[in-house]
C-alpha positions in Angstrom: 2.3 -20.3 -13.1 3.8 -21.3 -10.1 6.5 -18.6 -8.2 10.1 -19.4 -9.0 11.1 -20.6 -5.5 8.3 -20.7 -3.9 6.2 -24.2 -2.7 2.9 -24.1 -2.6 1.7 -23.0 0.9 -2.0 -22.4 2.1 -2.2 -18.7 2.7 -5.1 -16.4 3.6 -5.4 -12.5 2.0 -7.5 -10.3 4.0 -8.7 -7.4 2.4 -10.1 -6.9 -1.5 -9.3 -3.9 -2.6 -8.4 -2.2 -5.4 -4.6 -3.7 -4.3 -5.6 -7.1 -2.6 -8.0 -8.2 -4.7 -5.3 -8.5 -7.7 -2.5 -9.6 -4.7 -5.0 -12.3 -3.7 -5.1 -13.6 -7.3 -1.6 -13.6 -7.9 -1.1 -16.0 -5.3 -3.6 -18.5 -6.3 -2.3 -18.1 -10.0 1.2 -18.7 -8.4 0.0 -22.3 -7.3 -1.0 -21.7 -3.7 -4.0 -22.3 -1.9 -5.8 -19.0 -0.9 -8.2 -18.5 1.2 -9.7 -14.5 1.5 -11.5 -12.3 3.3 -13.7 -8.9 3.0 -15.7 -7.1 4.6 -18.4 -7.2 1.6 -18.8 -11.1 1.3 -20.4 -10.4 -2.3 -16.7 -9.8 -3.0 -15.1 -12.2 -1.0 -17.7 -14.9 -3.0 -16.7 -12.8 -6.7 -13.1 -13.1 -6.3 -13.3 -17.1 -5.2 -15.6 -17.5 -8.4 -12.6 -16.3 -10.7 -9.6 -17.0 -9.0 -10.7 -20.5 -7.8 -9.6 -20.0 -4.2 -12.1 -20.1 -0.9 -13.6 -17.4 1.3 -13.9 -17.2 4.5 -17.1 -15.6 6.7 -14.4 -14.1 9.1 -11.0 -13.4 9.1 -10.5 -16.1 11.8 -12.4 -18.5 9.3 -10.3 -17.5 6.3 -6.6 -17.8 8.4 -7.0 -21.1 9.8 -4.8 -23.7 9.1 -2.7 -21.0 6.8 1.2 -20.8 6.7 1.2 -17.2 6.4 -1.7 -14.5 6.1 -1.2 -11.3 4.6 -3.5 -8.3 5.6 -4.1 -5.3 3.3 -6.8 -2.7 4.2 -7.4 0.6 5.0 -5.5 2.4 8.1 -4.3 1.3 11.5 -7.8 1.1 13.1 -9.0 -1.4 10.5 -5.8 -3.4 10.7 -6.8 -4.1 14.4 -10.5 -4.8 13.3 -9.6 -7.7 11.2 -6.8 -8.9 13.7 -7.9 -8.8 17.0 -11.0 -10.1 18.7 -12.5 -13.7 18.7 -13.2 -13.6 15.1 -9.8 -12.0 14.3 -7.3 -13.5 12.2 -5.2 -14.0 15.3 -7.9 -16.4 16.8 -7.6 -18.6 13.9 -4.2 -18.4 12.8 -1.8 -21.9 13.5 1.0 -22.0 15.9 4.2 -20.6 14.4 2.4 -19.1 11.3 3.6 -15.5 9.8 0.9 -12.8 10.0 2.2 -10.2 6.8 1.0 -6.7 7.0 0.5 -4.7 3.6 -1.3 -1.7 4.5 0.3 1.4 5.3 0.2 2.0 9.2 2.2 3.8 11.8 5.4 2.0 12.6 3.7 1.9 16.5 1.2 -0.3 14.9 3.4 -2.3 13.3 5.2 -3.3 16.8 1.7 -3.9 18.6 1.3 -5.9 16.0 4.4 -7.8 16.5 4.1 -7.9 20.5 0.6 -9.1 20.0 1.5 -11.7 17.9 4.5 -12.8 19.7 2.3 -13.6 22.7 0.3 -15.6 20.6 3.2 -17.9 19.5 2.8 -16.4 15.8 5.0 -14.0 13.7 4.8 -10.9 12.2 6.3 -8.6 9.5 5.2 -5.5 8.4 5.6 -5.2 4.3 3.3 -1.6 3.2 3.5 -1.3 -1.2 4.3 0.8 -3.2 3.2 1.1 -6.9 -0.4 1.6 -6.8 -3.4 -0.4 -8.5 -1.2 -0.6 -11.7 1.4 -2.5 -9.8 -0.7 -4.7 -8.0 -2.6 -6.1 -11.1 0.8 -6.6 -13.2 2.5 -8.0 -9.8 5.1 -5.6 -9.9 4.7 -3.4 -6.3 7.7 -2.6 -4.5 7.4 -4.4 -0.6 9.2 -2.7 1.8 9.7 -5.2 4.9 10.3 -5.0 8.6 11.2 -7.8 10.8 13.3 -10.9 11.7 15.5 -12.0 8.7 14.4 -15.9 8.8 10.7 -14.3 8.4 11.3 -12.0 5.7 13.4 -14.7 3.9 9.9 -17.4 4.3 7.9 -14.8 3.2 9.9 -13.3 0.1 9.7 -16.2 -2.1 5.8 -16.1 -1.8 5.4 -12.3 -1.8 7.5 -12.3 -5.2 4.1 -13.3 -7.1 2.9 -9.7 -6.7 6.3 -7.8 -5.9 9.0 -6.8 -8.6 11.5 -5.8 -5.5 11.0 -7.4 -1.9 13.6 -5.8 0.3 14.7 -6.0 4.4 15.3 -2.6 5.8 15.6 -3.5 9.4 13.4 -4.8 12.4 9.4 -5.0 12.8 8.3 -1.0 11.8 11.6 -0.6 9.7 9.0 -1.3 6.6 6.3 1.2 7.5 9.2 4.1 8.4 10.4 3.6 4.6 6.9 3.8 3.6 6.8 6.9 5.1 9.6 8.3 3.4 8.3 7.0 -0.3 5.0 9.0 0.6 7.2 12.0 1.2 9.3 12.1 -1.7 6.2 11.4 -4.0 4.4 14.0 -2.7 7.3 16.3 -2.8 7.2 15.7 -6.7 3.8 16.1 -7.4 3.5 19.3 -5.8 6.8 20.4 -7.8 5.2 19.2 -11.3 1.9 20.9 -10.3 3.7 24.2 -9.7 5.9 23.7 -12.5 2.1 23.2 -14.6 0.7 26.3 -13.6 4.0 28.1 -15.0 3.9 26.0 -18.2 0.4 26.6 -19.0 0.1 30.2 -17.8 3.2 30.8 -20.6 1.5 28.4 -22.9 4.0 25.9 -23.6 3.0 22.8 -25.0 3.1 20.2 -22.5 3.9 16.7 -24.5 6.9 18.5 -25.5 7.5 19.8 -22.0 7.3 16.4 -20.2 9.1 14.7 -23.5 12.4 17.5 -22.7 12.2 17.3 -18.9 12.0 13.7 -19.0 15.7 13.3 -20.2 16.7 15.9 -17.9 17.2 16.0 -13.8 13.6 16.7 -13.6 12.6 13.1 -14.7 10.3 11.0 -12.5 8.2 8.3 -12.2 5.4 11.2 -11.6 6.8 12.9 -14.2 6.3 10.9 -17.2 3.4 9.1 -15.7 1.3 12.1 -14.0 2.4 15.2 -15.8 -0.2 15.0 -19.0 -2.7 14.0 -16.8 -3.0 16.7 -14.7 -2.8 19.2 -17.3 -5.6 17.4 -18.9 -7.5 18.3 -14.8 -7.7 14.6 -15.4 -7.7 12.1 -11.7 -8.5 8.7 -11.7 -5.8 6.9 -12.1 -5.2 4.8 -8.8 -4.1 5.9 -5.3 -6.8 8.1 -4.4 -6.1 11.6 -2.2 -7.9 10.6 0.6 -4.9 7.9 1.6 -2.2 10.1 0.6 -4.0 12.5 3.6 -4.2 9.8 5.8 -0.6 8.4 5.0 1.0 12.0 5.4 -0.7 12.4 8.7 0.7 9.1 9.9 4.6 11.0 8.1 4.0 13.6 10.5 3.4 11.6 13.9 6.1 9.8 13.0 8.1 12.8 12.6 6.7 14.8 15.8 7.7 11.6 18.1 11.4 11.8 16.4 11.8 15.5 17.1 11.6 16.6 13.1 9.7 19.5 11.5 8.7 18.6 7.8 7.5 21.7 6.6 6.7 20.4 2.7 4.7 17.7 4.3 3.0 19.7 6.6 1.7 21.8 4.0 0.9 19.6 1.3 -1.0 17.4 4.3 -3.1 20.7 4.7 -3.9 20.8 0.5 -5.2 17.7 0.8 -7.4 18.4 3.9 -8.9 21.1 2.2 -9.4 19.1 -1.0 -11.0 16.5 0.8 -13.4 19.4 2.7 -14.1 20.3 -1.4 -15.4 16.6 -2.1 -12.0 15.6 -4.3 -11.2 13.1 -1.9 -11.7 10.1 -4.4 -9.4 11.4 -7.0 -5.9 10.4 -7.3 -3.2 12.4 -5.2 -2.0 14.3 -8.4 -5.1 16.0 -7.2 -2.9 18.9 -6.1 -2.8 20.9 -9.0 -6.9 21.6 -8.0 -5.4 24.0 -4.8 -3.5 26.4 -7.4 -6.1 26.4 -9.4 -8.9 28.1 -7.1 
């Protein structure tokens, strides 16, 4: 089904992931034509088999001719890996064509980014997620945006096929800074429903019935009601895994060091994870946590 408001354009989607492989596919379902790239061609090749799209053998192969390529990988350094350089997507993208950035970078990055592609007579917006793997296969991720308004109004209508909400909140890096602050206040919950566990347990409430009153209460959260059974059941795999939460709180606190802040919560729960990490639960999902009260 094609996106209300949205005419088909040719896009690219660089990066396969547990977010852009569904993203990728919700474009194509939404009537444009995609062309994607991966570092793995294998799944580059799987996810043209069932979505119908193309692949390309490089980043520069997969943007060419496209009206707007959207990048999602894994931190700032492979951002640069897939955009720069002869087989980069900036070598291959049109004249005049929007380059969208969906990973979750420093706000520095995202104005290289935009120099970089300025000089190259392209555009660029950075637009970082939120709503995990869940969100990204039912199209329903929150995009925060950064960048010109006539950009972000071309691109909204097209990122609309894998975002409930796609909001402006200011110039290029204006997206990745409100990134930031989701991160922070997410983390800031988890790490109060973890403690708030550890009481619960040690007193031996019963938790269904615990999460079930606090939900209705001005305790309720997305975390909450979605996370709170879970990691009382020492259960993590569901999504967005520890190991980018780490990275994505150290990239919180640069942010916060160049603007003269001390976050003291972040700090510390930045340090958890390192430690969790060091203790091999870097693949489980950032609710994690609870694992350092625990020991």
């Amino acid at each position: 089904m094609k996106t209300k408001g949205a005419a088909e354009m040719k896009l690219a989607f660089i990066g396969l992931g547990v977010m852009g492989f569904p993203m990728a596919g919700h474009l194509q379902q939404a009537g444009h034509q995609v062309c994607v790239y991966n570092r793995s061609t294998e799944k580059a090749a799987s996810w043209a088999e069932q979505q119908g799209g193309s692949y390309g053998a490089t980043p520069a192969e997969a943007a060419k001719d496209a009206d707007i390529v959207m990048v999602c990988v894994g931190n700032d350094d492979d951002v640069r890996s897939v955009v720069y350089g002869d087989e980069g997507v900036l070598a291959g993208m049109k004249a005049g064509a929007l380059l969208v950035d969906h990973t979750t970078t420093s706000a520095i990055l995202a104005e290289e980014l935009a120099e970089a592609a300025g000089k190259a007579g392209l555009r660029f917006i950075d637009a970082p997620v939120s709503g995990g793997q869940l969100g990204a296969e039912n199209g329903a991720l929150t995009i925060m945006v950064g960048g010109g308004e006539a950009d972000v109004a071309e691109a909204a209508p097209v990122l609309a096929a894998y975002g409930k909400k796609v909001t402006r909140l200011g110039p290029v890096g204006a997206g990745q800074r409100c990134k930031m602050v989701n991160q922070i206040c997410v983390i800031g919950a988890v790490q109060g429903i973890a403690e708030g566990l550890m009481i619960a347990k040690k007193a031996g409430l019963d938790i269904p019935t615990l999460i079930d009153v606090l939900a209705g209460g001005a305790a309720q959260s997305w975390q909450l009601q979605n996370r709170a059974q879970t990691m009382a059941d020492d259960k993590f795999d569901f999504g967005f895994a520890a190991q980018w939460m780490h990275k994505d709180l150290g990239i919180c606190l640069d942010e916060a060091e160049q603007q003269g802040l001390t976050l003291p919560l972040t700090e510390h729960v930045h340090k958890v994870y390192e430690k969790l990490l060091g203790e091999g639960f870097g693949r489980c999902d950032s609710t994690v946590v609870i694992k350092d009260l625990e020991s």
